[in-house]
BALOBA-1460 file (C-alpha; in Angstrom, 3 decimals):
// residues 238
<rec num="1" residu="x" x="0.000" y="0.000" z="0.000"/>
<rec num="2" residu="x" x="1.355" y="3.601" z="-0.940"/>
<rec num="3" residu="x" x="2.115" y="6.685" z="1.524"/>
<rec num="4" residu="x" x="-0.755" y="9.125" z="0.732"/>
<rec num="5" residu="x" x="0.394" y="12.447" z="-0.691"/>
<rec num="6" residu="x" x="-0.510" y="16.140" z="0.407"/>
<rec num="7" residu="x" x="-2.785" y="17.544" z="-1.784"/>
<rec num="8" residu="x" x="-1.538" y="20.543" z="-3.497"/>
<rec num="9" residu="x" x="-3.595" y="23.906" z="-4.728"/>
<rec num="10" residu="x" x="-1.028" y="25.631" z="-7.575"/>
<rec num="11" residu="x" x="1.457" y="24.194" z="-5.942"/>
<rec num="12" residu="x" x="0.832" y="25.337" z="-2.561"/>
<rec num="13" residu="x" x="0.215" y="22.712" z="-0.409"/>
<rec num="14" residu="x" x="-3.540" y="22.652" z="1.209"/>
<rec num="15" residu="x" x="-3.209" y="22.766" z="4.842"/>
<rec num="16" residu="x" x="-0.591" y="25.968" z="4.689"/>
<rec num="17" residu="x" x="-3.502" y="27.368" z="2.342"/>
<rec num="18" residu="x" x="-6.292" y="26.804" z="5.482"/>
<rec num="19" residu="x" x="-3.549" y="28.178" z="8.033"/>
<rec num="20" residu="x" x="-3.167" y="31.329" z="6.629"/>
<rec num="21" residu="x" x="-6.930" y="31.502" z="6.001"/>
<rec num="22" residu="x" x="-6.871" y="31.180" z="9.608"/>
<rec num="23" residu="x" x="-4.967" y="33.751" z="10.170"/>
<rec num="24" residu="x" x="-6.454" y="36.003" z="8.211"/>
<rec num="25" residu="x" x="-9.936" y="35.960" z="9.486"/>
<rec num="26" residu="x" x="-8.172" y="36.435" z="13.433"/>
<rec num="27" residu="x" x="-6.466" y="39.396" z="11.756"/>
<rec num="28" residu="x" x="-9.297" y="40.571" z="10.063"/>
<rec num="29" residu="x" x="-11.784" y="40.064" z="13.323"/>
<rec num="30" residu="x" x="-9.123" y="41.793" z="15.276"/>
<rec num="31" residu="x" x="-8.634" y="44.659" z="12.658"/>
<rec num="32" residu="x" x="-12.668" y="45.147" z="12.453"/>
<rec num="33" residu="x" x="-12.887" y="45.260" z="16.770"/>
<rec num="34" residu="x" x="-10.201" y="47.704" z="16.641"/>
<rec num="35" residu="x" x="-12.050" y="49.985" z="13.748"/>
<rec num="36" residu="x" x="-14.731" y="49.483" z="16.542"/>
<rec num="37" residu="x" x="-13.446" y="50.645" z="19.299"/>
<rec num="38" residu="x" x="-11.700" y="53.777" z="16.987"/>
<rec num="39" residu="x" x="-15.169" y="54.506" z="15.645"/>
<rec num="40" residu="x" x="-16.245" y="54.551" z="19.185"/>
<rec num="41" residu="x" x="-13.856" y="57.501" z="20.398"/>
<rec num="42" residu="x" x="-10.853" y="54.645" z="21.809"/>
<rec num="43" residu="x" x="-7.263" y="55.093" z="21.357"/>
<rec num="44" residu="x" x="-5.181" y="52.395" z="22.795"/>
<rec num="45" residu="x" x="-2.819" y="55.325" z="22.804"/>
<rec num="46" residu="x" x="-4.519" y="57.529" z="24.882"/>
<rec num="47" residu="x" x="-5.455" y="54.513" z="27.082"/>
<rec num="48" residu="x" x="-2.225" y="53.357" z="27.218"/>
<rec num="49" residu="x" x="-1.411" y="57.386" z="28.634"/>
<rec num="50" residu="x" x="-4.305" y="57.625" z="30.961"/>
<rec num="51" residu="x" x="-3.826" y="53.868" z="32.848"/>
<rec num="52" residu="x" x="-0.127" y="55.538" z="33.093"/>
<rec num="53" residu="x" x="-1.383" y="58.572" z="34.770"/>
<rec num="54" residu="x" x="-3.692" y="56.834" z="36.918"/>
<rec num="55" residu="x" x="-0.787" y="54.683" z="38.285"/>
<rec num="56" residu="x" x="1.117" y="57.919" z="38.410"/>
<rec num="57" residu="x" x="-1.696" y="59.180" z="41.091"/>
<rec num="58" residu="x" x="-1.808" y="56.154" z="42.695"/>
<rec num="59" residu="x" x="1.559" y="56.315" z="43.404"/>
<rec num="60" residu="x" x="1.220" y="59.573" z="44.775"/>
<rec num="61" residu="x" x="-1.397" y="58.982" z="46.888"/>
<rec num="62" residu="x" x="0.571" y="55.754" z="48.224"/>
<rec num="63" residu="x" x="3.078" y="58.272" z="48.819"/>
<rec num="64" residu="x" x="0.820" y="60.622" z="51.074"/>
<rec num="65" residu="x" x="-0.528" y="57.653" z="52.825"/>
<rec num="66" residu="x" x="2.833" y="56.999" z="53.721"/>
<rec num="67" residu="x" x="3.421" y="60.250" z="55.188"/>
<rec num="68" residu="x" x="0.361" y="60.359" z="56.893"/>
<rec num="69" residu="x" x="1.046" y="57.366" z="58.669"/>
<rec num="70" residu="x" x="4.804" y="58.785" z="59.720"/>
<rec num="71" residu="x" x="3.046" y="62.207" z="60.590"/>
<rec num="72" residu="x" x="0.631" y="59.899" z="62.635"/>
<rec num="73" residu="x" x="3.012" y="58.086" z="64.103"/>
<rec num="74" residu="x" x="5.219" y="61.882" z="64.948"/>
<rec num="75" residu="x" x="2.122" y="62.618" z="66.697"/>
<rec num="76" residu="x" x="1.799" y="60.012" z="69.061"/>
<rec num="77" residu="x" x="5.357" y="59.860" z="69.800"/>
<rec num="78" residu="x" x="4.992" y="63.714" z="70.911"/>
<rec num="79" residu="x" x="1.896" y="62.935" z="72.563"/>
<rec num="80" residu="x" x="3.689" y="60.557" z="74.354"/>
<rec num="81" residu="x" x="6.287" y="62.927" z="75.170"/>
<rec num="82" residu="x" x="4.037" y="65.658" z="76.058"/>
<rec num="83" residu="x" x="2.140" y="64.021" z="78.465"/>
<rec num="84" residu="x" x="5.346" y="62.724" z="80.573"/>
<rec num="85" residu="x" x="6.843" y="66.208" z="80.245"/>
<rec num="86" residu="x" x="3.336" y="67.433" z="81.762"/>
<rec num="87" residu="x" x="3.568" y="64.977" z="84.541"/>
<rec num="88" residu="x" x="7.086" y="66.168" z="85.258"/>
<rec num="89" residu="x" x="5.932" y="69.573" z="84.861"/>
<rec num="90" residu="x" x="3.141" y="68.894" z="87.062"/>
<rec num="91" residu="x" x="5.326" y="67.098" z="89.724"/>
<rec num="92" residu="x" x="7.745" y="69.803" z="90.264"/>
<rec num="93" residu="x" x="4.997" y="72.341" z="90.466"/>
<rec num="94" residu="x" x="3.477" y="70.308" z="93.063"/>
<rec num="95" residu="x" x="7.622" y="69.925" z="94.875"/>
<rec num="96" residu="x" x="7.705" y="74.017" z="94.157"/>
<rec num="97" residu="x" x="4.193" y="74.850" z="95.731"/>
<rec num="98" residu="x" x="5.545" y="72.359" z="98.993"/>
<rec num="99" residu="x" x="8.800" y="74.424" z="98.923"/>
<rec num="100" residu="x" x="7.537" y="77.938" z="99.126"/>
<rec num="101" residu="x" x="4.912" y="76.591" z="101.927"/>
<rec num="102" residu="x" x="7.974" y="75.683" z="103.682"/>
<rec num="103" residu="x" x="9.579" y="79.006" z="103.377"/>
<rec num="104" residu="x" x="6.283" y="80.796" z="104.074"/>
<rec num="105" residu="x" x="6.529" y="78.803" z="107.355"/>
<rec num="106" residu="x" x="9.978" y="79.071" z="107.904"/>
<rec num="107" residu="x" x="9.418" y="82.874" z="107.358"/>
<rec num="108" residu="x" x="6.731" y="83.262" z="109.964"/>
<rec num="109" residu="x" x="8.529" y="80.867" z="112.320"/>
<rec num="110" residu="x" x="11.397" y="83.413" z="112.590"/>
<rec num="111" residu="x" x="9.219" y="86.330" z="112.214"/>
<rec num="112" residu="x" x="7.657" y="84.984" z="115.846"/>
<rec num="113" residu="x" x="11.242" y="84.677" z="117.385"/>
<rec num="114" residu="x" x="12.316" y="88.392" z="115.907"/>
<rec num="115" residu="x" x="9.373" y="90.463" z="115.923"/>
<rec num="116" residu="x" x="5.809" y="88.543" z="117.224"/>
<rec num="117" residu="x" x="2.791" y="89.866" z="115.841"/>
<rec num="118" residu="x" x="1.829" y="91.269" z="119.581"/>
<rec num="119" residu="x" x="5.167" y="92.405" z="120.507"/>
<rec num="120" residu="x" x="4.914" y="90.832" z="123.651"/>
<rec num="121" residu="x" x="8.169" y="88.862" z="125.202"/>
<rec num="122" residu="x" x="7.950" y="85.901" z="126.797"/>
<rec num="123" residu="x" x="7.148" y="82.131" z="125.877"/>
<rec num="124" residu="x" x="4.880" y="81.647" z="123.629"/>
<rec num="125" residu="x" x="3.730" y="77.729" z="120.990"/>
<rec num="126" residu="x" x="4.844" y="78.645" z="117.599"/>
<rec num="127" residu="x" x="3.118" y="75.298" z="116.158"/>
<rec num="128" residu="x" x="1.313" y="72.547" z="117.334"/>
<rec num="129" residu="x" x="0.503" y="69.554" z="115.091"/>
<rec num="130" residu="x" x="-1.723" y="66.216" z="115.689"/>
<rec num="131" residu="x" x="-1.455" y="63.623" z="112.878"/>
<rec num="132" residu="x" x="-2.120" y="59.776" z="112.837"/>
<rec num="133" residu="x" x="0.444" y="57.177" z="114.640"/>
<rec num="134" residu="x" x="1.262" y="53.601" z="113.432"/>
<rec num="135" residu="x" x="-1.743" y="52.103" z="115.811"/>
<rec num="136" residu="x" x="-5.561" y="52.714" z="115.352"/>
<rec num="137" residu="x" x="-5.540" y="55.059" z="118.796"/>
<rec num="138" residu="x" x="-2.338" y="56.427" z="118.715"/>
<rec num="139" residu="x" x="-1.570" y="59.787" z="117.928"/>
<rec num="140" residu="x" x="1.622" y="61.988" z="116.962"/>
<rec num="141" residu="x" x="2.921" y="65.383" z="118.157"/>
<rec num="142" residu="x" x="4.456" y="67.953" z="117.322"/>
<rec num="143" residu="x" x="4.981" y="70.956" z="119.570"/>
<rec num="144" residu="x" x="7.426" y="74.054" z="118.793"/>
<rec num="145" residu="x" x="7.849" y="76.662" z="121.289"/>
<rec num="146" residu="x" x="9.538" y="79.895" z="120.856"/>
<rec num="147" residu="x" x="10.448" y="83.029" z="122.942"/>
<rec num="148" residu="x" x="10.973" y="86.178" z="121.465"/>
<rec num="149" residu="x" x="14.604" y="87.255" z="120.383"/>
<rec num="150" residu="x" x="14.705" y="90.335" z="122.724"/>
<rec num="151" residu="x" x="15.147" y="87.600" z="125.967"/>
<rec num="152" residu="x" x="18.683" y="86.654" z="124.983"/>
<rec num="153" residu="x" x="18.699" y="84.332" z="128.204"/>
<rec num="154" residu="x" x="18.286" y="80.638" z="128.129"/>
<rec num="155" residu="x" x="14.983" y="80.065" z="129.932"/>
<rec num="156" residu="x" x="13.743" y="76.568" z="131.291"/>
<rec num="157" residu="x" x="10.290" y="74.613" z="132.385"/>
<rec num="158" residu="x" x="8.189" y="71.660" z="131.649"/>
<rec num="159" residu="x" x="5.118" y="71.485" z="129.284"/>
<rec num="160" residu="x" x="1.901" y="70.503" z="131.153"/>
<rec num="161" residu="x" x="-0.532" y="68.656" z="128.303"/>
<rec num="162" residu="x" x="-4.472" y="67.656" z="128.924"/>
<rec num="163" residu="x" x="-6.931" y="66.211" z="126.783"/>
<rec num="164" residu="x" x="-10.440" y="67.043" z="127.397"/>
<rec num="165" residu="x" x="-13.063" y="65.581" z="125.661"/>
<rec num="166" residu="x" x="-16.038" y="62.825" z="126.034"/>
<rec num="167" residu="x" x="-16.220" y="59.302" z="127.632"/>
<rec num="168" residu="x" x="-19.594" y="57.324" z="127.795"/>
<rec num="169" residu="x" x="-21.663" y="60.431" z="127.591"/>
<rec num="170" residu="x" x="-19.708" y="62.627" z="130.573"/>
<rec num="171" residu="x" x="-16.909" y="64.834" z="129.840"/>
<rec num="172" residu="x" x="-13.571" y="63.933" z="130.604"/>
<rec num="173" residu="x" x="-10.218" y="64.417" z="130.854"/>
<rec num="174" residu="x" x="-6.631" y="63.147" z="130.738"/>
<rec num="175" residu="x" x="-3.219" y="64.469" z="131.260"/>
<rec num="176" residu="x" x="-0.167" y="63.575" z="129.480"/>
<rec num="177" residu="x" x="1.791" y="60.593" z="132.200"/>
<rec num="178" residu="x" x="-1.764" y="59.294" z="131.332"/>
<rec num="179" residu="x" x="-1.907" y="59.063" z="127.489"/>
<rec num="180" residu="x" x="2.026" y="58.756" z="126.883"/>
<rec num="181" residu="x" x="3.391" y="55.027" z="125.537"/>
<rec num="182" residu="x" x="4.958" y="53.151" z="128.226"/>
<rec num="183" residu="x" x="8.402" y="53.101" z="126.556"/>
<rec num="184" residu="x" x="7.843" y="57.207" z="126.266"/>
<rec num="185" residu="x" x="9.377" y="59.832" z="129.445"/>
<rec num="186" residu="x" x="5.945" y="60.967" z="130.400"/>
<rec num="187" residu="x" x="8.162" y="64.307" z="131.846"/>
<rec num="188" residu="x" x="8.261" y="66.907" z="128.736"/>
<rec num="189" residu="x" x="11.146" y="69.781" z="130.357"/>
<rec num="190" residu="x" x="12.546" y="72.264" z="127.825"/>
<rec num="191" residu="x" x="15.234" y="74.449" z="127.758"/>
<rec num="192" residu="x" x="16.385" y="76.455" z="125.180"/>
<rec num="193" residu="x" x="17.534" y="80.285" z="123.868"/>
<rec num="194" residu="x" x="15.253" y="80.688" z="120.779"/>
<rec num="195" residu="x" x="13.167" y="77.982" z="120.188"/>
<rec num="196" residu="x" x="12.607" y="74.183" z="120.324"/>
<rec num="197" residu="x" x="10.632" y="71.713" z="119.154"/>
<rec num="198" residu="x" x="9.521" y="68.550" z="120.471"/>
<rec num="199" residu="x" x="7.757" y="64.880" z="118.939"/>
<rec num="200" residu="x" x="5.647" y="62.879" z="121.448"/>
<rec num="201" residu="x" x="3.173" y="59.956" z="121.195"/>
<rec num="202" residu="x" x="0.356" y="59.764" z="123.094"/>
<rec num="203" residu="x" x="-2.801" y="56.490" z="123.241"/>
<rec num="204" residu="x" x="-6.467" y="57.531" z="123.843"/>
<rec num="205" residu="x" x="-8.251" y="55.365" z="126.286"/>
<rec num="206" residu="x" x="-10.902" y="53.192" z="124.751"/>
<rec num="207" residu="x" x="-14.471" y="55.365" z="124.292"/>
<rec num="208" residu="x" x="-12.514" y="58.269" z="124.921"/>
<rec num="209" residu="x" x="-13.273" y="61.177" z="122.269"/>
<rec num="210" residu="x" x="-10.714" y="64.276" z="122.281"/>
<rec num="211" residu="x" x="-12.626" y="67.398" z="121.704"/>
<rec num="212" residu="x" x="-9.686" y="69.867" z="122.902"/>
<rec num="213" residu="x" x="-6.011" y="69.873" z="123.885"/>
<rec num="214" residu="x" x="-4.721" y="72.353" z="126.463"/>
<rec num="215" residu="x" x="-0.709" y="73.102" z="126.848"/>
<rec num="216" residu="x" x="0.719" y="74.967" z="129.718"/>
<rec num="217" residu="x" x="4.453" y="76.024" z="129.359"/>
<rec num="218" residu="x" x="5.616" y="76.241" z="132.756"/>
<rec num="219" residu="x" x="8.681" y="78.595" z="132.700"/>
<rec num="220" residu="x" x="11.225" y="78.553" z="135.592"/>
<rec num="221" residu="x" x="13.344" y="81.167" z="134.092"/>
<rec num="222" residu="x" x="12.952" y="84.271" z="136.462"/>
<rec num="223" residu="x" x="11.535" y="87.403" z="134.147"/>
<rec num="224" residu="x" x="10.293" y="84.752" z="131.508"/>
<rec num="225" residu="x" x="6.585" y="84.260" z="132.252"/>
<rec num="226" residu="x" x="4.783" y="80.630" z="130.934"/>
<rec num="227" residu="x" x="1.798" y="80.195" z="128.423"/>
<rec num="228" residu="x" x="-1.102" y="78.812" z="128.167"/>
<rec num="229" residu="x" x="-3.084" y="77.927" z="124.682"/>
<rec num="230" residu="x" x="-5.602" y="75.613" z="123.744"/>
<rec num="231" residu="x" x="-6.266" y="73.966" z="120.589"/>
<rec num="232" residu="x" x="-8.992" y="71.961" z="118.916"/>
<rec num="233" residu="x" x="-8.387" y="68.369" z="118.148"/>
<rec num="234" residu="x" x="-7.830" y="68.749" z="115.110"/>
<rec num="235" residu="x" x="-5.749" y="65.925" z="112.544"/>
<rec num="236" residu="x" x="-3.419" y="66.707" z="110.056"/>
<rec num="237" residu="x" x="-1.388" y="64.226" z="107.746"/>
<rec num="238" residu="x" x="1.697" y="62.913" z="109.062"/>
């Protein structure tokens, strides 16, 4: 039996005749959507330019997003920054104010010992302070007593302290060997030129409300006269 031969077409062989039919009718088809789309107002030209320009922009706007975010990011690190230097700020304000109270009582601490208010010599409490101790009923104090800088002399004394308040409905009252700790000198002598100032402890009975606190500065300096004051019970911080 024979091999089969291609069949030719003026020579041409048949099968590169229907290719290149092929081909022509995708070129044509192509050509004719193209006229289409240029009868329609479409350049691939111009659409070439514009998806250019619109990657252009979003570039751009990539760009700004970018910075945005590191403006954003600025921000909160200043923020940040901000609001630990206003702490700081705050904190030394608050040291500052404490400070110049300080001074302001340092001031009229040795205003009393060079000049008092009622130019009056003699003995005289500069300050007296109650705050909290370390047990529910016990109490700190602080007493400062000063005599005026025109008695040059050393004078000396005691300090007699009583409590006075309410017990069970009845008014009552203590005196200091009463209330002190027992590991605390319930004596309180003083001697001094200018000033001194003294911490004690004291322990209020059980049911025992303090309403007021009476201190008598007992001089026995001759030509230095003693004090007495009284003061509400009254609790400041420690």
């Amino acid at each position: 039996m024979s091999a089969r031969r291609p069949a030719y077409i003026s020579g041409i062989p048949v099968w590169l005749l229907r290719a290149a039919v092929a081909i022509a009718v995708v070129v044509c088809v192509y050509l004719a959507f193209e006229f289409g789309r240029i009868q329609s107002g479409y350049n691939i030209a111009d659409s070439i330019a514009e998806e250019r320009d619109f990657r252009e922009v979003i570039d751009a706007l990539e760009r700004q997003i970018a910075n945005l975010q590191q403006e954003i990011a600025t921000l909160e690190t200043h923020r940040e920054i901000e609001r630990a230097a206003y702490k700081d700020v705050e904190a030394n304000l608050v040291e500052l104010q404490r400070k110049i109270q300080e001074q302001r009582d340092a001031i009229a601490f040795y205003r009393g010992i060079v000049a008092p208010e009622d130019g009056e010599r003699g003995l005289r409490v500069q300050d007296f302070r109650l705050s909290r101790g370390s047990d529910e009923r016990s109490y700190n104090i602080r007493l400062v007593l000063v005599q005026a800088i025109q008695n040059d002399r050393t004078v000396n004394g005691d300090v007699a302290l009583t409590l006075e308040g309410e017990q069970s409905g009845s008014a009552a009252s203590y005196s200091f060997d009463q209330l002190a700790p027992p590991d605390q000198d319930s004596g309180w002598p003083f001697s001094f030129r200018y000033f001194q100032d003294f911490n004690r402890q004291l322990i209020l009975p059980d049911g025992f409300t303090p309403e007021r606190v009476n201190i008598e500065v007992r001089s026995r300096t001759k030509s230095v006269a003693g004090v007495e004051q009284s003061f509400l019970w009254q609790v400041g911080r420690s």
